[in-house]
DOTIGU-740090 format. One record per residue (C-alpha): residue number from 1; residue in one letter; x, y, z. Coordinates in pm, whole numbers, plus 50000, padded with zeros to 5 digits. Layout:
residues N
+-----+------+-------+-------+-------+
:  nr : rest :    c1 :    c2 :    c3 :
+-----+------+-------+-------+-------+
: NUM :    a :     X :     Y :     Z :
...
+-----+------+-------+-------+-------+
END
This chain:
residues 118
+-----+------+-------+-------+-------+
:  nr : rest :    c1 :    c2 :    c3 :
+-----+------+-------+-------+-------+
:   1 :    x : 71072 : 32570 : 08868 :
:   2 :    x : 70846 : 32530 : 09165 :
:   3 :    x : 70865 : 32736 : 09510 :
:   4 :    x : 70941 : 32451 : 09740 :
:   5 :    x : 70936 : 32649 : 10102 :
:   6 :    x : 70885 : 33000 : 10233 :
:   7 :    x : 70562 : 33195 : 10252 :
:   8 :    x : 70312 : 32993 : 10494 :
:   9 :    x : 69956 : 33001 : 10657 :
:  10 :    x : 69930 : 32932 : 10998 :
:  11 :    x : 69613 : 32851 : 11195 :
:  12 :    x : 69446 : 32742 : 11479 :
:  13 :    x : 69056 : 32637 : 11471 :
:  14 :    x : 69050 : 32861 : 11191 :
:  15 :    x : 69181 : 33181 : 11329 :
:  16 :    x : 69513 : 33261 : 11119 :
:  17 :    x : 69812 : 33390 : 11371 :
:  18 :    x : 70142 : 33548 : 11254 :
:  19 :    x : 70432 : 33346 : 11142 :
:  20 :    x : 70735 : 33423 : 11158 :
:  21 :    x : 71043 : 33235 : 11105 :
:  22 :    x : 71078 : 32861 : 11061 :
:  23 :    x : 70800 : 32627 : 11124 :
:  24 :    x : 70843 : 32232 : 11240 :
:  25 :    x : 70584 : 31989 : 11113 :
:  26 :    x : 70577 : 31637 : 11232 :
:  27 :    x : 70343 : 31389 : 11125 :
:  28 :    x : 70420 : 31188 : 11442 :
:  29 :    x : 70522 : 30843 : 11269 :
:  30 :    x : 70704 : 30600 : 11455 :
:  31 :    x : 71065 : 30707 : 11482 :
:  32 :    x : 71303 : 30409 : 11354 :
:  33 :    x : 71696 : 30391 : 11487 :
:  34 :    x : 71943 : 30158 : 11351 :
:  35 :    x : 72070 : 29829 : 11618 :
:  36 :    x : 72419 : 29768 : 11564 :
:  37 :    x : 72635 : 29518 : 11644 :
:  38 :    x : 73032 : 29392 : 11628 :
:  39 :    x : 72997 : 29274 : 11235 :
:  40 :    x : 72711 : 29461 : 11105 :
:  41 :    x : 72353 : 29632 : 11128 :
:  42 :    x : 72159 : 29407 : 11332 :
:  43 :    x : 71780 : 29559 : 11326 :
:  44 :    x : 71648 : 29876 : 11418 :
:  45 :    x : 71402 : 29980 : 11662 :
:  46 :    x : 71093 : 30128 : 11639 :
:  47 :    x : 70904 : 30393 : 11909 :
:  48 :    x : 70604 : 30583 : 11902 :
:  49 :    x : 70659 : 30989 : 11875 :
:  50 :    x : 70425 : 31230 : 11897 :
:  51 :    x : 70280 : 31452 : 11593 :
:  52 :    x : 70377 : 31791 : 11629 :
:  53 :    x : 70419 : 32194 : 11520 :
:  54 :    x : 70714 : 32418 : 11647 :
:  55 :    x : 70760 : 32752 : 11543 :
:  56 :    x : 70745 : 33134 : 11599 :
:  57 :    x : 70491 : 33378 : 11597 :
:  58 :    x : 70427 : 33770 : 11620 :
:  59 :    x : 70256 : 33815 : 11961 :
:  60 :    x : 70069 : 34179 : 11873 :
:  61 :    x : 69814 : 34173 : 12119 :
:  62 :    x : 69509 : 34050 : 11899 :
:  63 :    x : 69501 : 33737 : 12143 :
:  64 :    x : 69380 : 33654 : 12477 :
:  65 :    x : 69742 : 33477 : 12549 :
:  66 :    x : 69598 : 33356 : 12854 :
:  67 :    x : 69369 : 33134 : 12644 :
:  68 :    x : 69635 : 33054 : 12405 :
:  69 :    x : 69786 : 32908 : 12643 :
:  70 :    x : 69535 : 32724 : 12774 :
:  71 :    x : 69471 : 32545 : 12406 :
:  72 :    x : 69337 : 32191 : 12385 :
:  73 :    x : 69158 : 31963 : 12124 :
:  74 :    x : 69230 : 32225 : 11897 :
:  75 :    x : 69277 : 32203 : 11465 :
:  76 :    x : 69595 : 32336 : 11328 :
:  77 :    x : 69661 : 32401 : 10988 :
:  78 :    x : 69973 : 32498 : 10835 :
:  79 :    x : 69963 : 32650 : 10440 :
:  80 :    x : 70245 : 32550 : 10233 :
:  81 :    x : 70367 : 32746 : 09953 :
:  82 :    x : 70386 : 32415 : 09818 :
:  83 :    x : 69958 : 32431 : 09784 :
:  84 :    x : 69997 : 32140 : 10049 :
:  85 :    x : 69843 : 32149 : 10386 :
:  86 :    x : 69946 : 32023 : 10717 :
:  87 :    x : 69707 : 31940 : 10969 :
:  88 :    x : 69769 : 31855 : 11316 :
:  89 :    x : 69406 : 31726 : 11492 :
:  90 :    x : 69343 : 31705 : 11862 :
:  91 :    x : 69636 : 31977 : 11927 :
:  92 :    x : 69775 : 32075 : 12267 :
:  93 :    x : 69923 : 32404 : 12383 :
:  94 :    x : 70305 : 32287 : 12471 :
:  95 :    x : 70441 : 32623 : 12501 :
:  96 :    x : 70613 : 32796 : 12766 :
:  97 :    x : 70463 : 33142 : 12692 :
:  98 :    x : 70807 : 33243 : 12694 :
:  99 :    x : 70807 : 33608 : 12440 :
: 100 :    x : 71105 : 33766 : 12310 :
: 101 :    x : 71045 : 34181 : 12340 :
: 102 :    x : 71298 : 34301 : 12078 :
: 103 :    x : 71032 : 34217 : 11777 :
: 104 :    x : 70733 : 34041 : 11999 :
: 105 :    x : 70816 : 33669 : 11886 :
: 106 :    x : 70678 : 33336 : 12067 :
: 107 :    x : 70780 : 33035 : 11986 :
: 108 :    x : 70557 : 32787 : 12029 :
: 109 :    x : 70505 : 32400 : 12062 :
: 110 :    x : 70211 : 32226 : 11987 :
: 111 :    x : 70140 : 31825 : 11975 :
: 112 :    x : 69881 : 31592 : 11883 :
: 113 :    x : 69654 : 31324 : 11808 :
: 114 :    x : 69755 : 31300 : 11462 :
: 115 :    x : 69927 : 31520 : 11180 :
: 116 :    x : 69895 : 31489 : 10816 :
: 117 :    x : 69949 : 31658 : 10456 :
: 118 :    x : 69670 : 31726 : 10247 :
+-----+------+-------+-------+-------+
END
């Protein structure tokens, strides 16, 4: 048998932050929905959504937060214990900043140009 999720890599421009928790990756295809009518399915429609990573991280002070924050343009990678990669390109900082004190987790929200496995 094969691991198919847990232990991941995350990184921005090459500078690998703390995970923690579960991680969101979307490739930012176009999101289909089902048109139905009285007697049957009659089409679906079809609308643009943004690529994207959601998850949480330890905040423990190795960052300027300030400039995290402030993220643009930026690479994101995301390891897979799978040996697959996830890249987001042209990322965004989406996050509220918003950091929960009990064990120093952020969740955070990026989105992007583009996201793909490699």
């Amino acid at each position: 048998m094969k691991p198919v999720g847990g232990t991941i890599f995350f990184k921005i421009d090459g500078q690998q932050f703390k995970a923690k928790g579960e991680f969101t990756l979307n490739p930012g295809k176009p999101k289909r929905d089902a048109v139905m009518g009285q007697e049957g399915l009659h089409g679906y429609t079809e609308k643009p959504q943004a690529a994207g990573i959601t998850g949480t991280i330890t905040y423990d002070g190795s960052f300027d937060m300030e400039a995290f924050l402030a993220l643009k343009n930026s690479t994101l990678t995301v390891d897979l214990i799978t040996g697959k990669t996830f890249v987001l390109s042209g990322g965004v900082n989406t996050s509220t900043g918003d950091m929960k004190t009990n064990e120093g987790e952020m969740d955070i929200s990026f989105i992007g140009e583009s996201g793909s496995y490699i």
